[in-house]
Each structure stands twice: as structure tokens, then as C-alpha cells.
C-alpha positions, 0 to 999 in steps of 0.5 A, spaced: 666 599 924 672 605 921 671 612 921 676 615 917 677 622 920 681 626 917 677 632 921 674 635 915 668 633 911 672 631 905 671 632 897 667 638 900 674 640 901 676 640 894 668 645 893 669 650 897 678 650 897 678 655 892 672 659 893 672 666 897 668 662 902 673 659 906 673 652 909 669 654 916 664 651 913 667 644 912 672 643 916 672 641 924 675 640 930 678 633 932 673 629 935 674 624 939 671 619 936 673 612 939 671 616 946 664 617 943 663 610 941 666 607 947 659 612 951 655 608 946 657 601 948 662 600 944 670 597 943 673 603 941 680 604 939 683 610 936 688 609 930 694 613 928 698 608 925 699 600 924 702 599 931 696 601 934 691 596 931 694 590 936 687 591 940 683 589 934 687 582 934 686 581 942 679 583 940 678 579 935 681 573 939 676 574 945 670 572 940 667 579 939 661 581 944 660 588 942 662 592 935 669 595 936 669 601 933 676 604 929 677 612 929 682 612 924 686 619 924 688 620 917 692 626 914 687 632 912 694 633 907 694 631 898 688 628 897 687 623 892 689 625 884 682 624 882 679 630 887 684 634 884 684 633 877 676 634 877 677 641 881 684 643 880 686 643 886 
């Protein structure tokens, strides 16, 4: 399982980013969300480039007993083209 976390709530971004409104709304704190997983059962692992991904080899050798879930961080930065050609920003 992967979670792109980008510790907000994405394209709600783009709804609320130009509005007075501010992004308290859609934006939160990093969560750890691999430890959240592992309380549940879980193989978790959290993921901030390439080099970290060798546990989900050795897992996949192992032969997979329980889920492993990817908490992959990813940068809040940019976006993608059609989000900002479909808000303006």
C-alpha cells in the first residue's frame, strides 16, 4: 500500500489557494504515517527517495506475510500542470 503524503489534502489546495480562506483548512502536520501502520500490523516503511525503498525488496524475498505499507513524503512544491491550468495557480 502507498500513501503519497504530501501533508496536505491536494487539489483542495488548488480550491482554497487563492481564496481568503487560507489553507488551514486543507493542509496538516506531517504524520507519521508508517509508524500508524506498523501499530496496526503492518510492515511500514517511510520513503523519502529511491535508496530507501531496499526493505521493500528484502520484504518481497521474505514471501510477504503481513501488508507493507509505503508512507511515501513527497514535496507539497509545483503540482501538476493540469491543476494549475484548471485554477490558475
Amino acid at each position: 500500500i502507498v500513501v503519497y503524503n504530501d501533508a496536505m489534502y491536494g487539489a483542495e489546495v488548488h480550491h482554497f489557494g487563492a481564496g481568503a480562506s487560507g489553507l488551514d483548512t486543507v493542509t496538516f502536520p506531517d504524520t507519521d504515517i508508517a509508524a500508524l501502520a506498523a501499530g496496526h500490523g503492518c510492515e511500514a516503511l517511510t520513503v523519502r527517495g529511491p535508496e530507501d525503498l531496499h526493505a521493500v525488496k528484502e520484504w518481497l524475498s521474505a514471501g510477504p506475510v503481513r501488508p507493507m505499507v509505503l508512507d511515501a513524503k513527497i514535496t507539497s512544491d509545483g503540482g501538476s500542470w493540469w491543476l494549475h491550468e484548471a485554477f490558475g495557480h
